[in-house]
C-alpha positions in Angstrom: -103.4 70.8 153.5 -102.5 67.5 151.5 -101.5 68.0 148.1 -101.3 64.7 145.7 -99.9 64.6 142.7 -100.1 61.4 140.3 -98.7 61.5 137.2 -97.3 58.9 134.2 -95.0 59.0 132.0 -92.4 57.3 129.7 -88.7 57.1 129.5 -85.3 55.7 127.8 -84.0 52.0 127.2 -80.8 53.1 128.3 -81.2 53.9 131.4 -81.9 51.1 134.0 -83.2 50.8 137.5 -79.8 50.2 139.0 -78.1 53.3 137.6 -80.9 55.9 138.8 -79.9 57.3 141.8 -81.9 60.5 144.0 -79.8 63.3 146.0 -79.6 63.2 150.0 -83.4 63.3 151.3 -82.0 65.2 153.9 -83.7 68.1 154.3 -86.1 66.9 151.7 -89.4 68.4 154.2 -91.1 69.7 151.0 -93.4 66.6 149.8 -93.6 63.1 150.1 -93.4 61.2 146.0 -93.8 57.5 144.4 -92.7 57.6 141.0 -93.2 54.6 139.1 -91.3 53.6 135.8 -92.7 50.3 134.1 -91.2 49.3 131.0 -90.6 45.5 130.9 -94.0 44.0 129.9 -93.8 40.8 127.9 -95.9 41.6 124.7 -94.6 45.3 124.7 -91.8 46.7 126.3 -91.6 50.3 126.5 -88.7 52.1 125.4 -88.7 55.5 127.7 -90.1 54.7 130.5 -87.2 54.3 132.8 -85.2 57.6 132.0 -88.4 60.0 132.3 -89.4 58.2 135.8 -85.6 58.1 136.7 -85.3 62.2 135.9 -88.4 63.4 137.3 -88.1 61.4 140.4 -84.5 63.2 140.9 -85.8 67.2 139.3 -88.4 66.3 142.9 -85.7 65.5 144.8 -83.9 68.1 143.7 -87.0 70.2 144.5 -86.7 68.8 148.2 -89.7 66.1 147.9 -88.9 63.1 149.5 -89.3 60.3 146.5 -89.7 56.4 146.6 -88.4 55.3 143.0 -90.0 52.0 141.7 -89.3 50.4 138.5 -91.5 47.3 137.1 -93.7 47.0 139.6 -96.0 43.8 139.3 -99.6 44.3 140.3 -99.8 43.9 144.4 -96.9 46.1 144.6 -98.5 48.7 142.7 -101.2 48.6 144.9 -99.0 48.6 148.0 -96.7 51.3 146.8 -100.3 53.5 146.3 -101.0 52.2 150.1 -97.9 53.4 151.4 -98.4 56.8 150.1 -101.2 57.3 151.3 -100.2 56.0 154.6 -97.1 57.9 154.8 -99.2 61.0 153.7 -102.4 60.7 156.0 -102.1 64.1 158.8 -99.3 65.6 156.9 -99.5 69.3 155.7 -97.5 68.2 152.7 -97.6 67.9 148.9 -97.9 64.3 147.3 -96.3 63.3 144.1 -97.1 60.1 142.6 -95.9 59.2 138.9 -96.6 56.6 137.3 -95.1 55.6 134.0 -96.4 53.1 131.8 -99.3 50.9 130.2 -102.7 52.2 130.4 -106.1 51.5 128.7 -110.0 51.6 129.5 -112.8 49.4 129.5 -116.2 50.3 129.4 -114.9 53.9 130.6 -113.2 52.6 133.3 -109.4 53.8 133.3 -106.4 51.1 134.5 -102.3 51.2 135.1 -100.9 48.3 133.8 -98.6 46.3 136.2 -95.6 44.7 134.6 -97.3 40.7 135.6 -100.5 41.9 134.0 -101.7 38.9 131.9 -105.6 39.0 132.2 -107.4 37.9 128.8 -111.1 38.9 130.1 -112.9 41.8 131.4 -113.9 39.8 134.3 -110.1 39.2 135.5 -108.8 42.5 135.0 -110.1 44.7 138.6 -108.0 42.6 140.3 -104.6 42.5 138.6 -104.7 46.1 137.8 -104.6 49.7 139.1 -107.6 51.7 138.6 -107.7 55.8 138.2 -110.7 55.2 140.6 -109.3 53.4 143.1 -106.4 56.6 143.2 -108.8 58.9 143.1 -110.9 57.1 145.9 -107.7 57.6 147.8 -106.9 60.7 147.0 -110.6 62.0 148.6 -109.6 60.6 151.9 -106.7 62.7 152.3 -109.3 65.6 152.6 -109.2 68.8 150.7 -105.7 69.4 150.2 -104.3 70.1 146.2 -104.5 66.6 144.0 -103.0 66.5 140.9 -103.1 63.1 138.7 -101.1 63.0 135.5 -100.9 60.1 133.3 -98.8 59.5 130.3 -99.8 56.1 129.7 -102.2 56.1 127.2 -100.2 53.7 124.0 -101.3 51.0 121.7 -102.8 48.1 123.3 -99.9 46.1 125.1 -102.1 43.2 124.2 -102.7 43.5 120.8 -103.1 39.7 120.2 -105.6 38.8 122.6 -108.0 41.7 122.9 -111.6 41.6 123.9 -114.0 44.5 122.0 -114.5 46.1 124.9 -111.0 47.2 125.5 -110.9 50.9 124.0 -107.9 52.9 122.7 -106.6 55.9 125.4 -107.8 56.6 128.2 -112.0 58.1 129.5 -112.2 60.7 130.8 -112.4 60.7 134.7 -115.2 60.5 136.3 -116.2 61.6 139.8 -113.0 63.9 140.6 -112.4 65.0 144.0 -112.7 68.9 145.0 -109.4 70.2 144.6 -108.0 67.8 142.0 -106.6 68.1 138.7 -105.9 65.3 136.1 -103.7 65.8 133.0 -103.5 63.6 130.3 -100.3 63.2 128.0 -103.0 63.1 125.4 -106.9 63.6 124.6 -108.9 60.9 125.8 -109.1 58.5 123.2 -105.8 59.1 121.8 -102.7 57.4 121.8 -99.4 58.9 123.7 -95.9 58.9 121.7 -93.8 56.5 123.3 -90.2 58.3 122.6 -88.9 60.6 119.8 -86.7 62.6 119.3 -83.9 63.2 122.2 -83.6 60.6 124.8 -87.3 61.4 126.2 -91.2 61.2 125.2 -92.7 64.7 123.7 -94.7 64.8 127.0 -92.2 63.7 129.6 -89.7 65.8 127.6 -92.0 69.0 128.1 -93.0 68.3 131.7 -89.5 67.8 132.9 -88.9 71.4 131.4 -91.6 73.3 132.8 -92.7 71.4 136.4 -88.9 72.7 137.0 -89.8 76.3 136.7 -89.5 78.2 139.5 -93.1 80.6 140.6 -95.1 78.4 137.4 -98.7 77.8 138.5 -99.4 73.8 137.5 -102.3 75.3 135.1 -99.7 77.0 133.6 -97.0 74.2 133.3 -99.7 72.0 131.8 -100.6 74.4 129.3 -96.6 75.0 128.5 -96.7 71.2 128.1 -99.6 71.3 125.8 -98.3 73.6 123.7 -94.7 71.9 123.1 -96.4 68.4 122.8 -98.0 69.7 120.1 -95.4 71.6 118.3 -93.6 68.9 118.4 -95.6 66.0 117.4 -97.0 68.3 114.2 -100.7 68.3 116.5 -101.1 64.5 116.8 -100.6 64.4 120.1 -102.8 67.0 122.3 -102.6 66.6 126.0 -105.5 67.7 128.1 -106.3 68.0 131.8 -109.6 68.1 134.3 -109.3 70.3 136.9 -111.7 71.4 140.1 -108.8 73.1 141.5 -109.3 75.3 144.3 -106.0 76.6 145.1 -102.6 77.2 143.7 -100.0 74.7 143.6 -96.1 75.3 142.1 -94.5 72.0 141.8 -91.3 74.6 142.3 -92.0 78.1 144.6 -91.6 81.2 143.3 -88.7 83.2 143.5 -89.8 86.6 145.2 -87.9 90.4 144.5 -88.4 92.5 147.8 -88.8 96.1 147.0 -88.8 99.0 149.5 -89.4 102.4 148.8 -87.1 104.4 151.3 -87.4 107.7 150.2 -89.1 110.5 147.9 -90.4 113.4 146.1 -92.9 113.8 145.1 -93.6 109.7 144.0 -91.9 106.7 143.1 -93.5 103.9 140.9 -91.5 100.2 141.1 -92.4 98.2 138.0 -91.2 94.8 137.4 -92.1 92.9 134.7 -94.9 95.4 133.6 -96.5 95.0 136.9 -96.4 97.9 139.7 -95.0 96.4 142.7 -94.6 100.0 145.1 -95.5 102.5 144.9 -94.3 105.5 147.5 -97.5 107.4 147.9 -99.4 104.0 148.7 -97.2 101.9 149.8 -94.7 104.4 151.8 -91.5 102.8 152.9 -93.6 99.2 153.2 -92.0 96.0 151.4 -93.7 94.6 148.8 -93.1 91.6 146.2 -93.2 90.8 143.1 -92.6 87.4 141.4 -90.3 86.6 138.9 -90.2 84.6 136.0 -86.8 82.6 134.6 -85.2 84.3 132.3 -84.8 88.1 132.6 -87.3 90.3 134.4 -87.7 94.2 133.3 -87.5 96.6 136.0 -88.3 100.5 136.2 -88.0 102.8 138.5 -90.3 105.9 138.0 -90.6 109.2 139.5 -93.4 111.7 139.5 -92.7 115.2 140.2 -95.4 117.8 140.4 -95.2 121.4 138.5 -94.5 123.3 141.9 -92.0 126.2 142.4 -89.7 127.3 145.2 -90.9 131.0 147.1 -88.7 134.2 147.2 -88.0 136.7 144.8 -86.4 135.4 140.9 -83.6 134.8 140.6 -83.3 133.1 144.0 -86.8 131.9 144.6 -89.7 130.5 142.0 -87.8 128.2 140.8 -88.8 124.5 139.8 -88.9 122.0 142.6 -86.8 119.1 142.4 -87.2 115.5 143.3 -85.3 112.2 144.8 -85.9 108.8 145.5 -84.3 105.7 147.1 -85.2 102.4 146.7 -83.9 98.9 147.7 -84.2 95.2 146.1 -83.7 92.3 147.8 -84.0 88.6 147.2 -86.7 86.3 149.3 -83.5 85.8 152.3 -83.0 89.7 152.9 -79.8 89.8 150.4 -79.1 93.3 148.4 -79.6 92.8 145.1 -79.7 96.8 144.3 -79.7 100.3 146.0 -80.8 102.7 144.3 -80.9 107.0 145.2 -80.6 110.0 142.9 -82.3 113.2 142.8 -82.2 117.0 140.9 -82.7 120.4 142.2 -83.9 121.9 140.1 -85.2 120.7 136.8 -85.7 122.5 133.3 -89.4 124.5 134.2 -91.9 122.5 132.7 -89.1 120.1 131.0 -89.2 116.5 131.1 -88.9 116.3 134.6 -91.1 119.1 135.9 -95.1 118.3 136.3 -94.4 114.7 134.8 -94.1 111.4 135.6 -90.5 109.9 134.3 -88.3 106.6 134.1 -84.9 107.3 136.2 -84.0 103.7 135.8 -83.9 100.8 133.8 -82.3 96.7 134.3 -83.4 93.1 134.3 -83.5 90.6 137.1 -82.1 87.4 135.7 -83.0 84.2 137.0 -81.3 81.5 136.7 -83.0 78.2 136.2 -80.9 75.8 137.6 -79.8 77.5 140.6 -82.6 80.6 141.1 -80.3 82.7 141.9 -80.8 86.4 141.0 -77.9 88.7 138.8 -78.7 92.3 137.8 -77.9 92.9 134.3 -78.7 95.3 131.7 -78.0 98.2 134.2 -79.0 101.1 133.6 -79.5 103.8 136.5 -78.8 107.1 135.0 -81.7 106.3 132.4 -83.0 109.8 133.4 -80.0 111.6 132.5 -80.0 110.5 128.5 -83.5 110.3 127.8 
């Protein structure tokens, strides 16, 4: 399946086209990206859009997209760039990341990218010296029903404040006629004017979307609404972003990171939680792997144990005594590697104590992920949780 992503944003005066450089694309099978930075129009320059085009164009390299970076693009190349996307992307089972960073208005509910060379004065002249949402998502549809994503952050005050017909609007419309499996996300509601910087070296939006998109195992309808929320906090609710979505699919702009759990042994159960979530489970799930996704940060995980009120035979002292239990478990990350073995066990536990005809926690830690790297510490260890509580 095709996936496309299209998104604008804004970025920082001091960063220039000649000093943004992307990693090695080798290797880089992941996705094919344009991102687009234009700042340098004549009757309003933009002061961010270079640095947020510049950093998300290297967090997809990082990611192991394969980006074209274009700064100031002029109207034909726009076009062209789109072109060659599409070109480059036609019969390829990969995503598609295009960012565009910029000018943007509407006219009579019709949504455009401004080109750097943009100099039209009429409605009449400005199809063709522009870049229409349309003509994107026209595109987009003949790629087929792969994942499209469209975000824009390019909705400011009117780069052409002195010669402006009435039928120019403020923001952007919302889209019409969106392709099956598409979402578009605004940097704000239709309508509205985007923040062009702010505090920090980055827009709110661009600032929020480097930050999340980044996240490793984030659904996109859950980065967006991340975004959403931090946009708002911190533009005091004048800035709302919004999306449109006919999504039919899931799409992480970064994969999830995966915890392997096996159940090798018990008696009588053993419940693997991880992040409040069972995971195994011994009677189900027997000594089968299973996985559970984790979040950055730190990830909760319990081991439980259930063991039934049952006695041993023979005569007291010797026999009738409570049954014991064990278990043994392993965690792994996505490439086989031990992250933690686990085995303990009791003969015979206090008749109808805490561990007799109950089910108990025999050990508690946290998974921590790291977000640069995603790799996977155990911390907070705690594996003799049964024998203190």
């Amino acid at each position: 399946m095709i996936s496309w992503v299209i998104l604008a944003a804004t970025l920082f005066s001091s960063v220039t086209p000649t000093k943004c450089t992307l990693s090695d694309s080798t290797g880089h099978d992941r996705g094919l990206a344009l991102v687009i930075g234009n700042a340098s129009y004549p009757a309003a320059g933009l002061k961010t859009t270079y640095a947020d085009a510049c950093e998300f164009g290297q967090t997809l390299s990082t990611l192991g997209y394969s980006v074209d970076l274009r700064f100031d693009l002029g109207g034909a190349e726009l076009t062209s760039a789109v072109q060659r996307l599409a070109q480059g992307a036609a019969g390829k089972n990969l995503p598609v990341v295009f960012y565009f960073a910029g000018h943007g208005f509407q006219i009579n509910g019709v949504n455009y990218l401004l080109p750097v060379d943009f100099n039209a004065a009429h409605p009449e002249e400005i199809a063709p010296h522009t870049l229409s949402l349309d003509t994107i998502l026209t595109s987009m549809k003949a790629l087929g029903s792969g994942t499209k994503i469209v975000i824009l952050d390019a909705c400011r005050a009117d780069p052409l404040a002195q010669n402006t017909p009435t039928d120019w609007e403020v923001g952007f419309a919302p889209p019409t006629n969106l392709p099956p499996n598409t979402l578009v996300a605004y940097s704000t509601a239709a309508g509205s004017i985007a923040a062009d910087g702010g505090v920090g070296s980055h827009s709110p939006y661009a600032r929020a979307l480097l930050k999340y998109s980044s996240q490793p195992g984030m659904a996109v309808e859950d980065v967006f609404k991340s975004v959403r929320d931090s946009v708002i906090a911190n533009t005091d609710g004048e800035q709302t972003p919004s999306e449109y979505t006919s999504l039919l699919k899931t799409f992480y702009f970064r994969d999830p990171i995966y915890a392997v759990a096996r159940i090798t042994d018990g008696d009588d159960d053993v419940i693997v939680m991880v992040n409040s979530v069972e995971v195994a489970e011994w009677s189900l799930d027997g000594s089968n792997v299973k996985r559970a996704i984790l979040k950055t940060g730190l990830n909760p995980v319990e081991i439980k144990v259930y063991n039934q009120r049952s006695y041993t035979g023979g005569i007291p002292p010797f026999g009738h005594q409570p049954e014991g239990w064990r278990y043994s478990v392993d965690l792994m990350d996505t490439l086989n590697r031990s992250l933690v073995h686990l085995q303990d066990g009791e003969d015979r536990p206090a008749d109808n104590g805490p561990r007799h005809g109950k089910t108990f926690t025999v050990a508690r830690f946290n998974l921590l992920v790291h977000e640069d790297t995603g790799a996977i510490d155990v911390v907070d260890r705690d594996f003799d949780y049964w024998k203190h509580h």
